[in-house]
C-alpha positions in Angstrom: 108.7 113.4 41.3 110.4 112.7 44.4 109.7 115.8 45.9 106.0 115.3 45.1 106.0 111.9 46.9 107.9 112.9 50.3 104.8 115.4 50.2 102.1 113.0 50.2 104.1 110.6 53.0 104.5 113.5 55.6 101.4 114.9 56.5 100.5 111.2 56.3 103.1 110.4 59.1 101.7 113.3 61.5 98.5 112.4 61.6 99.2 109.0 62.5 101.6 110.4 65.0 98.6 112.7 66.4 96.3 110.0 66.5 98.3 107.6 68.4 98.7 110.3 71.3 95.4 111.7 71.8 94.6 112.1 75.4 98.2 110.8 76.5 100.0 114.3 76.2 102.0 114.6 79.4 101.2 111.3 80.5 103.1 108.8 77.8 101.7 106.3 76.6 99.1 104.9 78.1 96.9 101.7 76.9 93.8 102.2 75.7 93.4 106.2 75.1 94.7 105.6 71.3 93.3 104.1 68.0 96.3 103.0 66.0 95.3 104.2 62.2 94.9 101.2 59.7 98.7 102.0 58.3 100.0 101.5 62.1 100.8 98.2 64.2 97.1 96.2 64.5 95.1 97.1 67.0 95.0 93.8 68.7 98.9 93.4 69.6 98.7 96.4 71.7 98.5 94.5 75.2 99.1 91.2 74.9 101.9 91.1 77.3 99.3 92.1 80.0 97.0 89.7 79.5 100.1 86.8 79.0 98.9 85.4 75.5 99.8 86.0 72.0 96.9 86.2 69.3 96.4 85.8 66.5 95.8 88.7 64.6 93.5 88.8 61.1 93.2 92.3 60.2 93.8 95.8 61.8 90.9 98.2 62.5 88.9 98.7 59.8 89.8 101.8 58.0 86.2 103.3 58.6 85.9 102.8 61.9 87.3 106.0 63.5 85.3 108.4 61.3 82.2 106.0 62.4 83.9 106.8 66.3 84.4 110.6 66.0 81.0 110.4 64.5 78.7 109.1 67.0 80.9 110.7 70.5 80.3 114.2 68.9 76.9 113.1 68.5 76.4 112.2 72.7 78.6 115.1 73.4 76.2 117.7 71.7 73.7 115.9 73.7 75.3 116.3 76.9 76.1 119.7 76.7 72.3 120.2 75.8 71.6 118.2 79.0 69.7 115.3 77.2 72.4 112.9 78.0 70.9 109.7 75.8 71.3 109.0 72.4 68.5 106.4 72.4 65.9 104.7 75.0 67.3 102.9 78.7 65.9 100.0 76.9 68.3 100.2 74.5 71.5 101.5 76.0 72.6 98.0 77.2 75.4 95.2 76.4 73.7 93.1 73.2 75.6 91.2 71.2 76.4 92.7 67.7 75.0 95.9 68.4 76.4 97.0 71.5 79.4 95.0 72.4 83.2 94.9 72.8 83.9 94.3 69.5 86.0 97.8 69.8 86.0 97.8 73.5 83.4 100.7 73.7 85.1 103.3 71.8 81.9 102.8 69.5 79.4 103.5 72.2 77.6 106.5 72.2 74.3 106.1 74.3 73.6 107.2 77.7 76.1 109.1 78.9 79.0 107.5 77.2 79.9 109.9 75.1 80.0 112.7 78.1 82.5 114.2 79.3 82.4 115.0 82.9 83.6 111.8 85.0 84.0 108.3 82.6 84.9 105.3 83.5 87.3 103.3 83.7 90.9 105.2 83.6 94.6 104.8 83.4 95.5 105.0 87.7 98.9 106.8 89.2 101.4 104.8 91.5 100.8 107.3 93.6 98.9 110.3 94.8 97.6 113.0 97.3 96.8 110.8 100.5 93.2 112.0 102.2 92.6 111.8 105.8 88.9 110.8 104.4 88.2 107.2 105.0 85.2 104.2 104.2 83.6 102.3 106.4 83.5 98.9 105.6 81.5 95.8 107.4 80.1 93.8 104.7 77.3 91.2 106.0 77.8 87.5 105.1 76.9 86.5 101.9 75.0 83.7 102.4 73.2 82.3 99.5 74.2 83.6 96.4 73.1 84.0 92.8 76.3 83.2 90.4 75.6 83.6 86.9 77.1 84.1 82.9 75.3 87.1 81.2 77.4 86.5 78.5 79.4 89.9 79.1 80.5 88.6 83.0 80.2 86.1 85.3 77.7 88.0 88.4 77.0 87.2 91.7 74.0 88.8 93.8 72.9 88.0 97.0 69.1 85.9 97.0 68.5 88.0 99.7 68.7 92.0 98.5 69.4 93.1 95.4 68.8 96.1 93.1 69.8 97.3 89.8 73.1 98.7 90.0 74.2 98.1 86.2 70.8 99.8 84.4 69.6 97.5 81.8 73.0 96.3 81.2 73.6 92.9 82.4 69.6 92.2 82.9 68.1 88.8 83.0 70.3 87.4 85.0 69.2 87.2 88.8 66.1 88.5 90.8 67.1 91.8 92.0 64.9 94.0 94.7 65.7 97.8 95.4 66.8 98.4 99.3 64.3 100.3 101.6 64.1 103.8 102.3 66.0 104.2 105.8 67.3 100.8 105.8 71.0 101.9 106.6 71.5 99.6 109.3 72.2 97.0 106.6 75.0 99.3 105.0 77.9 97.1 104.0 80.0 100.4 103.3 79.3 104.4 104.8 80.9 107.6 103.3 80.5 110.9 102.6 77.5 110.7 104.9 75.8 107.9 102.5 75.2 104.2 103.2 75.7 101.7 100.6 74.5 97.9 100.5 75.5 95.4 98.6 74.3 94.8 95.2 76.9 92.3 92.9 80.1 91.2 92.5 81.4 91.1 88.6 84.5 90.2 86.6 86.6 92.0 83.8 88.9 89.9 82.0 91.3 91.8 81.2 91.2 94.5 84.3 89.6 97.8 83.2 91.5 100.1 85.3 95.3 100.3 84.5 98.3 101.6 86.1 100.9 103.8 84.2 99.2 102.0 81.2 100.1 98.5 82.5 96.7 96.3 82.4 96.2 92.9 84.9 94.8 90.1 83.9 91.6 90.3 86.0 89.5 93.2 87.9 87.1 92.1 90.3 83.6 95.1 91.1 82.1 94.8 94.2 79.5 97.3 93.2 77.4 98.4 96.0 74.2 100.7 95.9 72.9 104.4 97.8 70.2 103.5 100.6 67.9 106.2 100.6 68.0 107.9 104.2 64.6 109.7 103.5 61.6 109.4 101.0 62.9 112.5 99.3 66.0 110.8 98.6 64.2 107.4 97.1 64.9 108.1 93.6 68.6 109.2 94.1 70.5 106.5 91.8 74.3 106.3 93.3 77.0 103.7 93.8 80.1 103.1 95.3 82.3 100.6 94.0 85.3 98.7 94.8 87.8 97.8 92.1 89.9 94.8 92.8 92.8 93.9 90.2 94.5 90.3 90.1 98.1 89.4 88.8 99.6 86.1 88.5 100.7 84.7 91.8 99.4 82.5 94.7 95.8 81.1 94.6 93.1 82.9 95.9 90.8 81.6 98.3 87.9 84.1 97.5 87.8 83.5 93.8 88.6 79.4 94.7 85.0 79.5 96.2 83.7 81.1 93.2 85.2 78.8 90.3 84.6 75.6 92.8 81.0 75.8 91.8 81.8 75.7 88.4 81.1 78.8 85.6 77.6 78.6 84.6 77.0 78.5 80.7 75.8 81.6 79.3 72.4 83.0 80.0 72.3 80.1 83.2 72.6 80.8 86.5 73.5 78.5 90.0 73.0 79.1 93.5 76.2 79.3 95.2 76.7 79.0 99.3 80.1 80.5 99.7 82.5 79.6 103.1 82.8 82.7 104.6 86.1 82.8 106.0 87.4 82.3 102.5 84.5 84.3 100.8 85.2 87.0 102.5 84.9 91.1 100.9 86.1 92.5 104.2 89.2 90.5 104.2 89.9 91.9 100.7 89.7 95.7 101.7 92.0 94.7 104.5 94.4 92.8 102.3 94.1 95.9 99.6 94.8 98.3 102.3 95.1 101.2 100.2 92.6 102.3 97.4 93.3 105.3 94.9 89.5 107.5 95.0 88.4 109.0 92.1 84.6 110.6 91.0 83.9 108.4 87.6 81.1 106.4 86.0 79.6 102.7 85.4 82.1 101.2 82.4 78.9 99.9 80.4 76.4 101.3 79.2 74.6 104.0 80.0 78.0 104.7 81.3 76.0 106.9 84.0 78.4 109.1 86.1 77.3 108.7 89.4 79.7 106.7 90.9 82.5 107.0 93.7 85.7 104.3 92.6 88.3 102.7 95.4 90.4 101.1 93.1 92.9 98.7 95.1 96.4 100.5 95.1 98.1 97.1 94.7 96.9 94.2 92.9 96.0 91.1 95.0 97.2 87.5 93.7 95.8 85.1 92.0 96.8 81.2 90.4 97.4 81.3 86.5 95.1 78.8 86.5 92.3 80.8 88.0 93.2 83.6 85.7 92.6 81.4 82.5 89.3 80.4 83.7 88.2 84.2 83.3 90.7 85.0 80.5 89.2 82.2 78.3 85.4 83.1 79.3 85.8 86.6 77.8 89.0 86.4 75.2 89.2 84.6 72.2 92.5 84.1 69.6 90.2 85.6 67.1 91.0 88.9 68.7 90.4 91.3 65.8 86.7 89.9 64.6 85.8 89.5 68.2 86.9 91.5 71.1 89.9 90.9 73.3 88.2 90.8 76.7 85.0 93.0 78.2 87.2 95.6 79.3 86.3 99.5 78.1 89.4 101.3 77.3 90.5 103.9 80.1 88.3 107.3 79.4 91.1 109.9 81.4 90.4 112.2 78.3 87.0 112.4 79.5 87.2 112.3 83.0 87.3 116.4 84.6 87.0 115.4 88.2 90.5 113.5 88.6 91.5 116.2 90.4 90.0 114.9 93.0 91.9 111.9 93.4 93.2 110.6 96.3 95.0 107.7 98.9 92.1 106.3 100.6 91.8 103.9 103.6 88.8 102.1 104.8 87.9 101.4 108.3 85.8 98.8 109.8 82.2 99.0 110.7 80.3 98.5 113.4 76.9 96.4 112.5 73.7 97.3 114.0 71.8 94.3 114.1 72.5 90.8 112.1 71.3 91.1 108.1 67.2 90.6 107.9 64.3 91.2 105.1 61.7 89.2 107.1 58.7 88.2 104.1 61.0 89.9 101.7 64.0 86.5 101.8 61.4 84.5 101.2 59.8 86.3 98.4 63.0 86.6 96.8 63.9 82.9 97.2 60.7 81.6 95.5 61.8 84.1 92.8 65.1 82.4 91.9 63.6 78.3 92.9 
């Protein structure tokens, strides 16, 4: 009978031990690429010395849940491969509470591209690696008057001035957006590669997405910015280029100060914000980041589309604890088990094939054309948003 028993336990013992290192091997382990099997630690104590806070935990993942997971990924891979790449409509490949959520911080998602593996987002980053003589050109226009508001899955900011839709459906609803013109690229607030990007929002992640060596911050900051169309032929071209800024604990910060001064709109509300520009400042950021590590990946909600080049900040800025808290608490909660423990999407390096291509990258100012103007279009988009 004893024999019989140690049996059972040892298979049992492996495949917990398998599951807990899937797409870690040769890397350790790293947070996020794992789901801890229901006879394991719970899933919810797995980084809560990153985020400073200790939960409360109720129950670990359901026992269900990752034969539900490997269900629906195979499902989206199959229809990658067979180059229909969505599972559903665009319509409904977007953020909605209860159905597509962070209840399991988008392990469960499966439509758009999320279940592809080519170049997901967000990953688990190097201290260090190959340094490219390829640069970015940086010169972001003043902001200006701004559109702050609570989608319910982050606090957004878009200029009143030009927008566009560089989260698909995701975040929608939240402020007027308007695509940027066909040759328009002296308004580029970033060049590279030969494209020109402009500005399109500014979003939070409470907990950071991105980690380093599996070590998570407490807050990650997108300055997502959108492809300008150089020609008529290239008008359709969807692309972005966004810039990943991670928080820790430290001194105050005088660019998120002149966010939270305004105060966090309730959910589904948004407020018009006129930032100080010295302190609100992007350009100061890249220049107080100084190094960014490049890598080919995708939006981290859904669609998940992978069309987009990241510059994540090589070292975290600072921020006050009590500037952290206000994002912690927007998208935590103690209930961390029933809810979700932050909109963060655990790091996708198992399905990312293009890291290969990462990189040390420095940006470079830019030299502005001709001061920011939309002429009938500013006022258009201000009678939008009165």
């Amino acid at each position: 009978m004893k024999l019989i028993v140690l049996l059972v336990i040892l298979p049992s013992a492996l495949v917990d031990g398998i599951s807990l290192n899937r797409g870690t091997r040769g890397r350790g382990r790293t947070d996020g690429n794992y789901t801890p099997s229901p006879l394991s630690s719970p899933l919810c104590a797995r980084d809560d010395q990153a985020i400073h806070r200790t939960p409360t935990c109720k129950a670990a993942l359901p026992s269900g849940f990752e034969q539900l997971k490997r269900s629906v990924l195979s499902q989206a891979s199959s229809l990658c491969q067979s180059g229909d790449a969505s599972s559903c409509s665009d319509e409904e490949c977007k953020l909605t509470p209860g159905i597509i959520d962070y209840h399991h911080q988008g392990e469960d998602w499966s439509c758009g591209q999320c279940g592809c593996r080519n170049r997901q987002s967000p990953i688990d980053l190097p201290v260090t690696a190959p340094v490219s003589a390829t640069t970015f050109k940086y010169g972001f226009l003043p902001a200006g008057s701004m559109c702050m508001a609570n989608t319910g899955f982050t606090i957004e900011l878009r200029r009143q001035t030009i927008t566009s839709d560089a989260i698909p459906n995701s975040f929608e609803g939240a402020c007027p957006s308007a695509a940027p013109s066909v040759s328009d690229t002296d308004q580029a607030d970033i060049e590279y590669d030969g494209g020109s990007y402009v500005l399109d929002n500014i979003h939070f992640h409470a907990p950071a997405e991105h980690t380093f060596q599996g070590q998570r911050h407490s807050l990650e900051m997108h300055v997502v910015t959108k492809f300008i169309p150089a020609t008529e032929a290239d008008a359709n071209k969807t692309h972005f280029l966004v810039l990943g800024f991670t928080f820790v604990e430290g001194q105050s910060s005088a660019f998120l100060e002149e966010i939270l001064s305004r105060g966090v709109p309730a959910v589904s509300n948004r407020v018009t914000l006129i930032p100080s520009q010295p302190r609100f400042d992007v350009n100061e950021l890249i220049r107080e980041a100084a190094e960014f590590i490049y890598y080919p990946g995708s939006l981290t909600v859904p669609p998940c589309s992978e069309n987009v080049e990241w510059f994540v900040n090589r070292r975290p800025l600072e921020a006050s604890p009590a500037q952290l808290a206000v994002f912690l608490a927007e998208f935590t909660s103690n209930e961390c088990c029933e809810n979700s423990k932050g909109n963060y999407r655990v790091t996708q390096n198992h399905k990312n094939q293009q890291l290969h291509h990462m990189a040390i990258v420095k940006g470079v100012p830019l030299a502005k054309k001709r001061p920011f103007s939309l002429g009938k279009k500013k006022s258009s988009m201000r009678a939008a948003v009165a």
